[in-house]
N, C-alpha and C positions, 0 to 999 in steps of 0.2 A: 449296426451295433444295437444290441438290447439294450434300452435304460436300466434294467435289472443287474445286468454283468456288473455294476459298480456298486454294489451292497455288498457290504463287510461282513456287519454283525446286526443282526434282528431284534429290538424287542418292543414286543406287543403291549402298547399301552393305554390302545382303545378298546371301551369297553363293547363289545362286537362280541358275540356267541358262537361265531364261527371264522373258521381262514378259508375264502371262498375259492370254486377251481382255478388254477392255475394264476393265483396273483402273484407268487414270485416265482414261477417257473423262469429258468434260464437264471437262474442269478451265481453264473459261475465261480463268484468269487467270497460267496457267502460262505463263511466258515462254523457261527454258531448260533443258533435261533433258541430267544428263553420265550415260551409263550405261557400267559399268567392263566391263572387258576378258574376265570371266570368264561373260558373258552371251551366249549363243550363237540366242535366239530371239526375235524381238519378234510374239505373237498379234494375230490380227486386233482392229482397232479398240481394241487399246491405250492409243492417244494420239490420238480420237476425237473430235474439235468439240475440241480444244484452241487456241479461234481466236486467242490471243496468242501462239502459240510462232514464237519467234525462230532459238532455238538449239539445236541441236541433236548432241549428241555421239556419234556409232555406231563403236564400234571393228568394228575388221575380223575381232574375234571373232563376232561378229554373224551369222550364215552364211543366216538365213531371217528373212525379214520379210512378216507374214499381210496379208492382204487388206485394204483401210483400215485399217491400224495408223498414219497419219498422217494419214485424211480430213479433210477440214474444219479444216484447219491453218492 
């Protein structure tokens, strides 16, 4: 089992510039991710096989988003 499969719901409250590859890929049961305003990069396949996400929060701080950083959503 992935340590990841038991993430619910996400939110980003460190203050970091980027969501780096693949940190919660596999989190199948993550349904809504808010990520804050001070976040300027989401790495490829990020948020990778997270087949429950629903919700999804990108502020327009956001400026680059990697190559399946949402696959399999």
């Amino acid at each position: 089992m992935n340590d990841n499969e038991e993430i619910f719901k996400l939110l980003i409250n460190h203050e970091g510039f980027q969501i780096r590859q693949n940190t919660f890929e596999g989190c199948s049961k993550l349904k809504e991710i808010i990520i804050p305003s001070f976040v300027t990069t989401i790495e490829n396949g990020a948020f990778y096989y997270c087949t429950s996400l629903s919700i999804v929060d990108i502020p327009s701080s956001v400026t680059s988003i990697g190559d399946k950083a949402f696959s399999n959503c």
